[in-house]
C-alpha positions as CSV (number, residue, x, y, z in Angstrom):
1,X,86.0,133.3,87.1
2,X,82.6,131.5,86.4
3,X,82.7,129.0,83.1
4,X,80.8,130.9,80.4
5,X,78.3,129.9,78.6
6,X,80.0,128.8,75.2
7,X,76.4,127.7,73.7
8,X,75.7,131.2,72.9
9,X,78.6,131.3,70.5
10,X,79.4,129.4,67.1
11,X,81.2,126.4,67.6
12,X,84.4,128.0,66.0
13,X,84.8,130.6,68.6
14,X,84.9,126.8,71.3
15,X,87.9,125.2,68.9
16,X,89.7,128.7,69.3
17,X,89.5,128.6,73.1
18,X,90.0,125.3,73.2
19,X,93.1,125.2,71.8
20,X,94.5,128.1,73.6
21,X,93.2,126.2,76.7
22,X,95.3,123.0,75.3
23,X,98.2,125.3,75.2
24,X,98.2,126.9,78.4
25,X,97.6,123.6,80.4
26,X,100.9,122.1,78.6
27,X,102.7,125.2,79.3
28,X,101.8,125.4,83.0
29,X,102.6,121.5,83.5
30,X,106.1,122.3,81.6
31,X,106.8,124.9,83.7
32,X,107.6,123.3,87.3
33,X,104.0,121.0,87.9
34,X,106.0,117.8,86.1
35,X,108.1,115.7,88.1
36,X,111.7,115.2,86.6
37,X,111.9,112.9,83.2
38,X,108.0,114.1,82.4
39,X,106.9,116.9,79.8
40,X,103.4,117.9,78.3
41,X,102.6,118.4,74.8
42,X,99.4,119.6,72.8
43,X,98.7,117.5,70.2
44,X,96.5,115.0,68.4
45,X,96.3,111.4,69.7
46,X,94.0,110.0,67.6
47,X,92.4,111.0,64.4
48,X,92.1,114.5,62.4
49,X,94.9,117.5,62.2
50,X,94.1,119.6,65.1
51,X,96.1,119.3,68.2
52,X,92.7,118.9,71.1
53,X,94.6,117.2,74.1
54,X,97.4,117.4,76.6
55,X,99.8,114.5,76.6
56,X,102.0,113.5,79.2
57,X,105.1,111.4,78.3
58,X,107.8,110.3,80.0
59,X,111.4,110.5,78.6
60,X,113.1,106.8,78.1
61,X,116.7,107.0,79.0
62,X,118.7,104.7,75.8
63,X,121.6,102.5,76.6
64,X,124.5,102.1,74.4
65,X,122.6,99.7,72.4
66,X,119.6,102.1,71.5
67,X,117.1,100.7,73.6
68,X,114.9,102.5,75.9
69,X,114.4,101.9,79.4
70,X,111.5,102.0,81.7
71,X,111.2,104.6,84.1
72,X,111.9,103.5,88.0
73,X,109.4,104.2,90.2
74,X,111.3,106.5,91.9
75,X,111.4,109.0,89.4
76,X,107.9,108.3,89.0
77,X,107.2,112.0,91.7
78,X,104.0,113.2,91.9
79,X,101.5,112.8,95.0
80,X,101.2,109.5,96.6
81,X,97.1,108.7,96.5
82,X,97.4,106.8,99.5
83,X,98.8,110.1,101.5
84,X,96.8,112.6,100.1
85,X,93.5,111.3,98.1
86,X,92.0,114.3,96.0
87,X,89.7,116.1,97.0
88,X,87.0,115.4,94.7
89,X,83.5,114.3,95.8
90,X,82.8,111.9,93.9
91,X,84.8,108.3,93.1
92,X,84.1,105.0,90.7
93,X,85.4,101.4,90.2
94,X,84.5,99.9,87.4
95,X,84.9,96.7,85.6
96,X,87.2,97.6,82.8
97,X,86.2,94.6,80.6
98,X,82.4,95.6,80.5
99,X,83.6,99.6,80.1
100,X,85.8,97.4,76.9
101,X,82.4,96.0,75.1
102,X,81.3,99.3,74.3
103,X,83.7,99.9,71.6
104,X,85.9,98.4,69.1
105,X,89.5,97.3,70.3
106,X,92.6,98.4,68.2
107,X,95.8,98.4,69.0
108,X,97.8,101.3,69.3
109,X,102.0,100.6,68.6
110,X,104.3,103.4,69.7
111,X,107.2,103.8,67.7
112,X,108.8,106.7,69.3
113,X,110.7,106.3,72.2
114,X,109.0,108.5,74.2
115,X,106.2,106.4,76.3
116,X,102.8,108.0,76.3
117,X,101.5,108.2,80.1
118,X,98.1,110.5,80.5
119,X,95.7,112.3,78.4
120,X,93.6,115.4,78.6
121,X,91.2,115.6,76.8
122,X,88.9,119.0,76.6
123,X,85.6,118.3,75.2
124,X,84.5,120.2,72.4
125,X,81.3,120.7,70.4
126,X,82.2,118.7,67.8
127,X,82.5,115.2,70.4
128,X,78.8,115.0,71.1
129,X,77.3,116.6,68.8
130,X,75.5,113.4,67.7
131,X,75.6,109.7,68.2
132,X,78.5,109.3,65.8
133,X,80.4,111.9,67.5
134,X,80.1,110.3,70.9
135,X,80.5,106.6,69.8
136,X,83.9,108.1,67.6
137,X,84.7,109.6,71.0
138,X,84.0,106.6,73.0
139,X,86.4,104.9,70.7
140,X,89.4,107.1,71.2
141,X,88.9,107.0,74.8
142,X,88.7,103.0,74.5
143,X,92.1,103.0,72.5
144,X,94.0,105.1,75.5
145,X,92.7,102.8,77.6
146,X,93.8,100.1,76.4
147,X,97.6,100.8,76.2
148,X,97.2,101.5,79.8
149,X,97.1,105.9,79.7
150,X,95.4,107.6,82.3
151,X,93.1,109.9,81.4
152,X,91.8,113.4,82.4
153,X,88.6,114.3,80.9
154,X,87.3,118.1,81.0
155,X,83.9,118.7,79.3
156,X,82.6,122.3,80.6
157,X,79.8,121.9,77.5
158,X,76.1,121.7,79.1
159,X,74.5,118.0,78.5
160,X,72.6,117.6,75.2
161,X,70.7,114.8,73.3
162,X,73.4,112.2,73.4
163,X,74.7,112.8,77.0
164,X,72.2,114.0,78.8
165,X,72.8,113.1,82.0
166,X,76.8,113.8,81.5
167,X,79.4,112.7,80.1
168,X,81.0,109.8,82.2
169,X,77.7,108.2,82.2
170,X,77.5,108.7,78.4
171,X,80.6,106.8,78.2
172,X,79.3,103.9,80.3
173,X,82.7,104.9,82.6
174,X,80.5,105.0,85.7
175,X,77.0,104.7,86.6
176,X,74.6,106.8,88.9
177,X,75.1,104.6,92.2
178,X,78.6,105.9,92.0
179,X,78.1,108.9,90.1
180,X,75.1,111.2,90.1
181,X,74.1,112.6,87.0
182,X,75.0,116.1,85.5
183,X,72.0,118.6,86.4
184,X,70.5,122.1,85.5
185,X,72.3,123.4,88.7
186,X,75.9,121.6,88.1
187,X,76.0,120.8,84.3
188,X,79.5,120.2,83.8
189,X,81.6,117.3,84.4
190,X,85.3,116.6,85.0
191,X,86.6,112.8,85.6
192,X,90.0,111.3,85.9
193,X,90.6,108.0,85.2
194,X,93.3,105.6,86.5
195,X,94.1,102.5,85.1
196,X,94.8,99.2,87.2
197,X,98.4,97.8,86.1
198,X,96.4,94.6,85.9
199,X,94.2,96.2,83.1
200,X,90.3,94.4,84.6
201,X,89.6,97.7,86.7
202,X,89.1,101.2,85.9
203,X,88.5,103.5,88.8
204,X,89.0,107.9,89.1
205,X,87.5,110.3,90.3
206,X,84.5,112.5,89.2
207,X,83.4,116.7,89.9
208,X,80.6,117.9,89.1
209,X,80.5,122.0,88.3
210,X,78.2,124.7,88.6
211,X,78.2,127.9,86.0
212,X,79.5,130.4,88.6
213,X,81.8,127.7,90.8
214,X,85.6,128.4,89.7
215,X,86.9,125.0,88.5
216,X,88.9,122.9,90.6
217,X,92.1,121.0,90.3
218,X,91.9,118.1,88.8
219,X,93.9,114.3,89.6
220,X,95.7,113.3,86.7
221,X,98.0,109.9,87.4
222,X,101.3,109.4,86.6
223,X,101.0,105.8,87.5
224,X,98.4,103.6,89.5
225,X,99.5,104.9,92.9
226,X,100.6,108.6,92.0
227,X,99.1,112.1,90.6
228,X,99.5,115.6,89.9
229,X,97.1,118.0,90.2
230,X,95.9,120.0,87.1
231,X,95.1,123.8,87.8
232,X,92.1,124.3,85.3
233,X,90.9,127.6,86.6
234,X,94.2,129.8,85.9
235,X,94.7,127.8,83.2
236,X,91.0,128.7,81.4
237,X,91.2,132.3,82.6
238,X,94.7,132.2,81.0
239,X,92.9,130.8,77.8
240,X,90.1,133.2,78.0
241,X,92.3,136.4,77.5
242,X,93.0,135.3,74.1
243,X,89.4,135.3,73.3
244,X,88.4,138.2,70.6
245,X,86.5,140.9,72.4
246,X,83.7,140.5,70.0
247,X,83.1,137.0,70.7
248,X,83.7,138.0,74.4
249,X,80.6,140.6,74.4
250,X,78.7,137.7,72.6
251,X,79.3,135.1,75.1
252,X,79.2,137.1,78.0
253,X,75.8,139.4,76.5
254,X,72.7,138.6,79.2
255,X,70.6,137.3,75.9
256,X,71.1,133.6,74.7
């Protein structure tokens, strides 16, 4: 199935899908994708009341005293990146404390004893709508990153005014001599990013999509040196059968 073309429909009929989307990616992690001692939940990370993103946490054993315990890396499963590198074209490295001077730094404290690993993040209308969106965006991104989550960024939304040339470049993630910009032909963008355990260097991995190309599995890291792969395309045809059939005719009608 080709990604449709949600511009022709009111940004309402997006948040719908998109949540279903949210839903059916957790659900298809839960349901054998996760390594042992790792679930997915739909919720919201950081600011408003609508769950928009996939997180992956790891359960913390407690000792008799009540404290939790990291993780060993053995249970940390997954694929090893060194074995098996995704098969994405496109890669980045970049210097995590110049990506750091684009937005304010706060610190996030997690009181829960579950420890927050990756993100997903599905782009909606409402993140680039305008500047503010994007820079409120770029913000939230900036506050994963900092506590160290990986992150998996899907954006099938055509460039506009405030990203025009895509969305990792919007986000001053990458640049075009690693990453060549979004175009007329391949307008969507998907990009994982993997934080360093030392925190200076951000690097991932980058796809660009086409309207009528099925979307491909995506990296997202349980750790520096380890990843699952995402299955986007059942997952969005999964979404897609919960759309209303009138919306469906709209989106899919041969007139913008």
């Amino acid at each position: 199935m080709s990604v449709h073309d949600w511009t022709k429909i009111f940004d309402g009929a997006f948040h719908h899908f998109h949540q279903t989307w949210v839903v059916a990616i957790s659900r298809t992690l839960n349901a054998g994708l996760l390594p042992d001692g790792y679930y997915a939940a739909a919720e919201q990370v950081v600011g408003g009341p609508n769950a928009d993103v996939v997180t992956l946490d790891a359960w913390q054993p407690v000792d008799e005293h009540g404290q939790g315990e990291r993780l060993p890396d053995y249970l940390s499963g997954g694929v090893a990146l060194a074995d098996h590198p995704p098969k994405v074209r496109y890669q980045f490295e970049a210097d995590r404390r110049h990506y750091a001077g684009k937005a304010d730094h706060v610190a996030l404290r997690h009181v829960s004893s579950h420890r927050l690993i990756a993100v997903i993040e599905i782009i909606s209308p409402g993140n680039k709508n305008n500047n503010r969106a994007l820079e409120s965006l770029r913000k939230k991104v900036n506050l994963l990153l900092d506590e160290g989550v990986h992150l998996l960024l899907v954006d099938v939304l055509p460039p506009g005014p405030v990203d025009p040339h895509g969305l990792p470049l919007a986000l001053s993630i990458t640049d075009q001599s690693e990453v060549p910009s979004a175009t007329d032909a391949e307008p969507f963008t998907l990009f994982s990013v993997r934080c360093a355990e030392a925190g200076d260097i951000l690097s991932g991995f980058v796809e660009l999509v086409s309207r009528e190309q099925t979307l491909p599995d995506m990296p997202l890291f349980l750790n520096e040196e380890r990843y699952i792969s995402v299955p986007l395309e059942s997952t969005y045809q999964d979404a897609w059968q919960g759309v209303p059939a009138p919306w469906k005719k709209m989106i899919e009608s041969k007139s913008a």
